[in-house]
C-alpha positions in Angstrom: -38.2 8.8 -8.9 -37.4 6.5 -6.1 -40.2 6.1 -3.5 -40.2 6.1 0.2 -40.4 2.4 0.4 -37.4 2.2 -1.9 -35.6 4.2 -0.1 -35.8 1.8 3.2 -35.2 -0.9 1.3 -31.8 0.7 0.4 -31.2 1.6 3.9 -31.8 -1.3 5.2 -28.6 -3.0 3.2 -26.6 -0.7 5.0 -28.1 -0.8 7.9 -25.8 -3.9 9.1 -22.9 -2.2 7.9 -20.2 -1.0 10.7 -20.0 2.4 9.0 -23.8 3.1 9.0 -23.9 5.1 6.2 -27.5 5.3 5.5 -26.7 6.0 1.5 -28.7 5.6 -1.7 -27.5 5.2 -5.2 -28.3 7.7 -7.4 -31.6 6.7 -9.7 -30.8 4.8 -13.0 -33.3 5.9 -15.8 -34.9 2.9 -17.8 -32.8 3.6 -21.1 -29.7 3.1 -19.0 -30.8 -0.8 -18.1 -31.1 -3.8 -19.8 -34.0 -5.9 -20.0 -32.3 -8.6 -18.0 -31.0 -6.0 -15.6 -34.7 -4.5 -15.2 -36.1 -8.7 -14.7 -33.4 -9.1 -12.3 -33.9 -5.9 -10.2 -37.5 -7.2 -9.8 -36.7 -11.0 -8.4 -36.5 -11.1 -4.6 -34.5 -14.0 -2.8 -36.5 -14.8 0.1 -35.3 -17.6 1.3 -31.6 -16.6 1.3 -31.9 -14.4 4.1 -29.9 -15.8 7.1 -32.2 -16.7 9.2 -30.2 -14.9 12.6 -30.8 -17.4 14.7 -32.4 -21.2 14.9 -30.4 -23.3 13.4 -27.5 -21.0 13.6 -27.0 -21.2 17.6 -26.3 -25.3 16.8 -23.9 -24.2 14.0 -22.2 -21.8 17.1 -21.8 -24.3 19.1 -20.3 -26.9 16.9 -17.9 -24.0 15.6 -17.2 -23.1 19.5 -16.3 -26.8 20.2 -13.9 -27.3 17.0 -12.1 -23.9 17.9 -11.9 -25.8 21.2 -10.0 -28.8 20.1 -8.6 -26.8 17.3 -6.9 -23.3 18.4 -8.0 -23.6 21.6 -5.7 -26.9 22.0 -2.8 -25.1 20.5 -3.0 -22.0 22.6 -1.3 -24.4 25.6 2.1 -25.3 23.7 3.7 -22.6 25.8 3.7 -24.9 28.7 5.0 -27.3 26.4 7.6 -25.2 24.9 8.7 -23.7 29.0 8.9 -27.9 29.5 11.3 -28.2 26.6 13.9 -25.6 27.5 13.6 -26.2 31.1 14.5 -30.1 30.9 16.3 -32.4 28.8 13.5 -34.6 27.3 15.1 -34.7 23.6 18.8 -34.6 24.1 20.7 -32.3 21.9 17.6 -30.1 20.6 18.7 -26.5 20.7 15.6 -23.6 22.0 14.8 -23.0 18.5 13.9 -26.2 17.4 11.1 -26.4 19.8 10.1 -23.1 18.8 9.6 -23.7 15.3 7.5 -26.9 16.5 4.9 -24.0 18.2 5.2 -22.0 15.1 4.8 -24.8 12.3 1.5 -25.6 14.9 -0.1 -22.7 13.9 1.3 -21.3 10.3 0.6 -24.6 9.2 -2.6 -24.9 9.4 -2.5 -21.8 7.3 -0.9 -22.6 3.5 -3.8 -25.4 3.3 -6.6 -23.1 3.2 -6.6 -22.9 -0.4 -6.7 -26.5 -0.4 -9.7 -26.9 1.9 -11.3 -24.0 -0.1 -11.0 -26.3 -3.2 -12.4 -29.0 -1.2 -15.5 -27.0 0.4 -15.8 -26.3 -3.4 -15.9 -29.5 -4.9 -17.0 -31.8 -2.5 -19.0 -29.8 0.7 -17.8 -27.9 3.9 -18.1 -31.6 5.7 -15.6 -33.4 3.7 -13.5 -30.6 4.6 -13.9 -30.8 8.3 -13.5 -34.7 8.5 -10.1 -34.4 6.4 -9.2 -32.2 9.6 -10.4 -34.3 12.0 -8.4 -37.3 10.6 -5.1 -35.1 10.4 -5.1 -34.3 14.0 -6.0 -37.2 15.9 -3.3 -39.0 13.9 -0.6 -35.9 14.7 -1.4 -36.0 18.3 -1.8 -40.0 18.7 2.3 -39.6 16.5 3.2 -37.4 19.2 2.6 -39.7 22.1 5.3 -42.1 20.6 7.7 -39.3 19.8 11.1 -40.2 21.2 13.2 -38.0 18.4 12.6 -34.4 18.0 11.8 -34.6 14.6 8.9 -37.0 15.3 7.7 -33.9 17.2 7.7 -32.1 14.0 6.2 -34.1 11.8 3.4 -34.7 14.3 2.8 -31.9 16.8 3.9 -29.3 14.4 3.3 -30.1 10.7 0.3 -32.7 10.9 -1.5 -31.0 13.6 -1.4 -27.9 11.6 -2.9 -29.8 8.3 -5.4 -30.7 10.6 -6.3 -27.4 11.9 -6.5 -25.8 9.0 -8.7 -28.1 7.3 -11.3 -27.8 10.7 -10.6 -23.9 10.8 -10.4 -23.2 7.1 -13.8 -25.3 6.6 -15.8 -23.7 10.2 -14.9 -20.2 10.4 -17.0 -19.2 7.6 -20.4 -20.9 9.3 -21.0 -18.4 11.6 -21.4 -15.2 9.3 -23.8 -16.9 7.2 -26.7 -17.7 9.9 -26.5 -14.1 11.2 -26.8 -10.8 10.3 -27.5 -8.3 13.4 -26.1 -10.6 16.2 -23.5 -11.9 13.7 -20.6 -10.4 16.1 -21.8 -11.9 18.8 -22.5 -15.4 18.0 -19.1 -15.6 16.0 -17.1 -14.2 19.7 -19.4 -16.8 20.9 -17.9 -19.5 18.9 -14.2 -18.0 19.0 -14.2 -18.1 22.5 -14.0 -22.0 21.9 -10.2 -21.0 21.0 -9.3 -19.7 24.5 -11.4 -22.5 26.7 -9.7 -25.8 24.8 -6.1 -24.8 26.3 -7.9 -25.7 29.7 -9.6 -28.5 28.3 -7.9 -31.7 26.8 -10.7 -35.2 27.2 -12.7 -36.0 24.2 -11.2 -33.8 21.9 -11.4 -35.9 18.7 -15.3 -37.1 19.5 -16.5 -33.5 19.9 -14.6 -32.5 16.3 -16.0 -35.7 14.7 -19.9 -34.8 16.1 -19.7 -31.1 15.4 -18.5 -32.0 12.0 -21.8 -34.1 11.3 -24.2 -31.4 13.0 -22.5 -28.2 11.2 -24.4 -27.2 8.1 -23.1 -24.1 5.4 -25.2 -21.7 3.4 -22.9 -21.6 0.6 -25.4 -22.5 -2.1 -28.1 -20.3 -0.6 -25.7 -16.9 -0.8 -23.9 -18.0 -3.8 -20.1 -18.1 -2.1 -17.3 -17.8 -3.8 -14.9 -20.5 -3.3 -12.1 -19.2 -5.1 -8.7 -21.1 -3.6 -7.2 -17.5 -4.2 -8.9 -14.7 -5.9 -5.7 -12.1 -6.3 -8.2 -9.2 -7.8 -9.2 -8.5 -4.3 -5.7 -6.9 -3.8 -6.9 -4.4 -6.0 -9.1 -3.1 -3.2 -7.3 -0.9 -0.3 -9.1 -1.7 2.2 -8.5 -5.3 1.9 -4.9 -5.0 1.8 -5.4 -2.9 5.3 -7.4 -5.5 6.5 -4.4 -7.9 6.2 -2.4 -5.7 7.5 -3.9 -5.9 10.7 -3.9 -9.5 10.8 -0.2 -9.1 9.8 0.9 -7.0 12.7 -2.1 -8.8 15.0 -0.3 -12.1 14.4 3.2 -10.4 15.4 1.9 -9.4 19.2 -0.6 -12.3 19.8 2.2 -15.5 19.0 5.0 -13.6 21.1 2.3 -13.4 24.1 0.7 -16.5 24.0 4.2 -19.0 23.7 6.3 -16.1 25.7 4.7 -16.4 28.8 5.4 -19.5 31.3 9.2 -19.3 29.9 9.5 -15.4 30.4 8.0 -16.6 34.6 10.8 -18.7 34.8 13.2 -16.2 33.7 12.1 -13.6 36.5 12.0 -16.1 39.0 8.6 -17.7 39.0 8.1 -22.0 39.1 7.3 -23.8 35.5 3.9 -24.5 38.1 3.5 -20.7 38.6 4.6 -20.6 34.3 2.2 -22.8 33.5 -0.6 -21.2 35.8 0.0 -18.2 33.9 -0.7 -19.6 30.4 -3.8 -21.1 31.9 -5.5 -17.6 33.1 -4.4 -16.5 29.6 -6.1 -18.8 27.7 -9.3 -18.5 30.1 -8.8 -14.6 30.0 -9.8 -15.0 26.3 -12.7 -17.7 27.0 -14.1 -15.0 29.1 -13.5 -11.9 26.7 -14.5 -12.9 22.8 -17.9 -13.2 23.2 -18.3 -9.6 25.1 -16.0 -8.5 22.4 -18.8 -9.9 19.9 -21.4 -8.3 21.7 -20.1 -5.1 21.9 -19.3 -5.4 18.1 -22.7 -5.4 17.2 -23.6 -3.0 19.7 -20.8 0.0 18.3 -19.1 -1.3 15.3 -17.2 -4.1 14.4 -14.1 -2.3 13.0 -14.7 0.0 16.0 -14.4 -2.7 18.6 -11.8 -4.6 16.7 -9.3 -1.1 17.0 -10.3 -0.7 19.9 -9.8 -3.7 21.7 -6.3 -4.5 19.7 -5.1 -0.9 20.6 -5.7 -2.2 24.3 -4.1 -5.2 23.9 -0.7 -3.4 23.1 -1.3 -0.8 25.8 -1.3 -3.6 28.4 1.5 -5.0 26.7 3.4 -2.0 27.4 2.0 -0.5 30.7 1.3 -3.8 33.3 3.7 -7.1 31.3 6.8 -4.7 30.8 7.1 -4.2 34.7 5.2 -7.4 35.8 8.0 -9.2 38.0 5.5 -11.1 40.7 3.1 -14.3 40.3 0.4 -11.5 41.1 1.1 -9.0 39.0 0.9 -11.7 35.9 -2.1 -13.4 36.8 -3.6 -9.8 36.6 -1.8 -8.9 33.0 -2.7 -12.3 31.9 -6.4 -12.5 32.4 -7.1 -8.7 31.6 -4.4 -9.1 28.5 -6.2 -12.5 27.2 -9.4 -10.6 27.0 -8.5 -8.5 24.4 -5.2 -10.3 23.1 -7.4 -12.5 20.6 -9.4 -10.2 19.2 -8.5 -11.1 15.7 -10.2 -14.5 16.0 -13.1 -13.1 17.4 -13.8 -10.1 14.3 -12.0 -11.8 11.5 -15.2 -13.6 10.7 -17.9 -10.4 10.7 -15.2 -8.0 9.9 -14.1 -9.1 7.0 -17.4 -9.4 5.0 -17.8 -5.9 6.2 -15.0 -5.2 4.0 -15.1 -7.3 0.8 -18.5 -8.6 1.4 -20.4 -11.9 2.5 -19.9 -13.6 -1.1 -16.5 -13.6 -1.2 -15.7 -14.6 2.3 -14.6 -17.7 1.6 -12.0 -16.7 -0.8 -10.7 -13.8 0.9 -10.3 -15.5 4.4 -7.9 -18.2 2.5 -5.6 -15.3 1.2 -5.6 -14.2 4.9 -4.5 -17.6 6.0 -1.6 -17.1 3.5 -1.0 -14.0 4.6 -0.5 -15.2 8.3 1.9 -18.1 7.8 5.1 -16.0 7.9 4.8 -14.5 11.1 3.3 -17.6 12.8 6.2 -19.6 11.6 8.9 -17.8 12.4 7.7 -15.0 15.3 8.8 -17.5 18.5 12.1 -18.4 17.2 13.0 -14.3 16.5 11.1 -13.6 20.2 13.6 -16.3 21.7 16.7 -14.6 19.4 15.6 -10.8 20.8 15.5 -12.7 24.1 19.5 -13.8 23.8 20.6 -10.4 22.5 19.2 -8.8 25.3 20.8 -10.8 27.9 18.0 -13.4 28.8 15.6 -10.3 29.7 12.0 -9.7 27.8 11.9 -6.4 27.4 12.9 -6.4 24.0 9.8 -8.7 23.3 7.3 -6.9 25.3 7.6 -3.6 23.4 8.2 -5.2 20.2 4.7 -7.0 21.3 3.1 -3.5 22.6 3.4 -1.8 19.4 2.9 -4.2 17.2 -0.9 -4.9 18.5 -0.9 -0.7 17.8 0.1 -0.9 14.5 -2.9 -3.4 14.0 -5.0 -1.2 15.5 -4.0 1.9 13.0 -3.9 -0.1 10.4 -7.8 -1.1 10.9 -8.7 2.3 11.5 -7.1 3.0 8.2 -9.5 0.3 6.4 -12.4 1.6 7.9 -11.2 5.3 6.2 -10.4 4.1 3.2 -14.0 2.5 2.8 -16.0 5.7 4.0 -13.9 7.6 1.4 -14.6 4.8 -1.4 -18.3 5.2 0.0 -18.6 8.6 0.0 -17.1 9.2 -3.5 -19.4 6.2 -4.9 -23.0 7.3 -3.4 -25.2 10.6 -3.1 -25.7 11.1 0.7 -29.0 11.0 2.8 -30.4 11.5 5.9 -29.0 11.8 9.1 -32.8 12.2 9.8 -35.4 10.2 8.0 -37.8 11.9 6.5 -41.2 11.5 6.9 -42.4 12.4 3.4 -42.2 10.7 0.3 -42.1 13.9 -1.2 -39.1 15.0 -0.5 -37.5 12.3 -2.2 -39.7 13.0 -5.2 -39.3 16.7 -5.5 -35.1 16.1 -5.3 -34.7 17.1 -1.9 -31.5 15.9 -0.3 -30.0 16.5 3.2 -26.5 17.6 3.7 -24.1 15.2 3.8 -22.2 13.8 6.9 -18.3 15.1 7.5 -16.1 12.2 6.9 -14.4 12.9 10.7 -17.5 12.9 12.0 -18.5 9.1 10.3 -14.8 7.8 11.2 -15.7 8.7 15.2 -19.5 7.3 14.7 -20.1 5.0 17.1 -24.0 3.3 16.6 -25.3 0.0 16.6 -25.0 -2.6 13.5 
């Protein structure tokens, strides 16, 4: 029979999960293991448990920095793309042209991550970042000699996006392995990189180049996978949900973030008051991810991540849909920019909660893939729904509302489908901890918790 001390040690897995459980496995008699099973249930890794801190706050802000110069640096080409429609600086370009320049930006940055998974693989998370680094100071030093709009492509859109991708692809797995109970907060710490590098622009590709050097993995120590694409975790539900809300989080967050100086200008406002706008944006996120990282650890990361996604559509809907005054959008914008990247901030912890630590690596490149439709294509069909309705947004702003809602469903839904897969899978325990070893010898087992009542649990990870 399983002693008391066993029975912590169980709890204590689950103890960092978001869906606090608190199960244990039913007891496996000695004729139903092997004898390398029972030699391999008896070795203890000590020295592969991150270490939640030290080292791991260096890692952060390395991380913080890239997402800085990374996503953070891409979160401004609204300005860019209000300064393209609103002048004549590449004769002959139609609106959607510069649109796709936005969306290659980001989606491509995505299709590479099973390159740069390969790469982490073969060669080391460092050789990955300093591919990135090269990509995009060499697509932003192209762009400065851009006189053709097609040199804009090539550079600003298609080589800066290489370059991302290798620096996300090859960072945004650091951060989970160095934490466990402040995981959610060090990785909004290091997301919120992605909102303060739209207000920041000097030293850019020194800071990537030194936070490449200084950033160190623990792939060997937790044994990552580092599969380039590892389809058998489409067999699992909850993963499919879980790219579902990156799906439909994707749909609301590029509409808002390259909608908003050219949707001022439409209502009346300056491309100064536009680009003003995008700036509180991008600082409205700086200012949000890391509370939203907190608070994940505090009350659940799928909690939070619902939550906060759900609120991002609301706003959407409520405040931008009758915003028609510089005052009124500063107000949407830096409220809306606190929750409007919320993906960037949970995709890191939430996902392990999901599929698991180990195969992080591999399941955040199929997520990547996932994401490159709707981040290629989402500005040009904003700017189409734009012209059908006359020039006005209001088209795009519910289109953006509900869309962050559907996200939000749709990661309730994951968080359902695992209790369920945990509930059918486990015996249940205590919703009180016993205080006698005894009850666990002489087969005494609590009741079990409703599932309604663990989908509203709110407790800390």
């Amino acid at each position: 029979m399983m002693t008391l001390q066993q029975v912590a040690q169980l709890d204590s897995i689950y103890s960092h999960s978001d869906l606090r459980l608190s199960t244990v496995e039913l007891p496996v008699g000695p004729s139903e293991k092997s004898a390398d099973e029972e030699q391999a249930s008896t070795q203890v890794k000590t020295g592969d448990a991150p270490p939640n801190g030290g080292y791991g706050w260096v890692c952060v802000s390395c991380v913080f920095w890239i997402n800085v110069h990374t996503l953070g640096l891409n979160s401004s080409y609204g300005v860019f793309l209000a300064h393209y429609l609103s002048t004549n600086t590449f004769p002959g370009t139609i609106r959607l042209e510069f649109a796709f320049i936005g969306g290659f930006s980001i989606s491509q940055a995505l299709p590479v991550s099973p390159i740069a998974t390969a790469v982490t693989r073969l060669y080391g998370t460092r050789t990955t970042l300093l591919i990135g680094v090269f990509f995009e100071t060499l697509s932003l030093i192209g762009a400065s000699f851009a006189n053709k709009v097609w040199h804009l492509f090539l550079s600003q859109g298609v080589c800066f996006g290489w370059g991302m991708g290798f620096l996300f692809v090859g960072s945004v797995v650091i951060t989970p392995q160095w934490f466990t109970t402040r995981q959610s907060l060090a990785n909004g710490k290091s997301a919120a990189g992605s909102g303060l590098g739209g207000l920041i622009y000097s030293l850019r590709h020194t800071m990537n180049l030194v936070c490449t050097l200084l950033v160190k993995d623990r792939n060997k120590q937790i044994g990552s996978s580092q599969l380039s694409f590892d389809y058998r975790l489409f067999n699992r539900p909850e993963f499919v949900l879980l790219q579902t809300f990156g799906f439909l989080s994707m749909l609301g967050y590029i509409v808002l973030l390259f909608s908003l100086p050219n949707y001022a200008q439409s209502v009346g406002m300056t491309a100064k008051q536009g680009s003003i706008i995008e700036a509180v944006l991008i600082l409205g996120q700086a200012l949000g991810l890391p509370p939203i990282g907190y608070f994940s650890d505090t009350i659940g990361r799928i909690n939070i991540a619902a939550t906060m996604t759900f609120l991002a559509g609301l706003f959407s809907l409520v405040i931008w849909t009758f915003a028609k005054s510089f005052g009124v959008m500063i107000f949407f914008t830096l409220i809306g920019g606190t929750v409007a990247g919320t993906f960037w901030a949970v995709v890191g912890p939430v996902t392990p909660e999901v599929i698991g630590l180990v195969d992080l690596p591999s399941a955040l490149s199929i997520t990547w893939m996932v994401l490159v439709l709707p981040t290629t294509f989402l500005e040009a069909i904003a700017l189409e729904i734009v012209a059908s309705n006359g020039g006005t947004y209001l088209g795009v702003q519910l289109f953006t509302g509900f869309m962050f809602m559907g996200a939000a469903i749709g990661e309730l839904e994951s968080k359902a489908v695992a209790i369920r897969t945990s509930l059918d899978s486990v015996v249940p325990v205590l919703e009180k901890p016993s205080n006698s070893e005894n009850d666990w010898e002489n087969g005494v087992v609590p009741h079990k918790s409703s599932f309604l009542k663990q989908m509203l649990l709110w407790r800390k990870v």
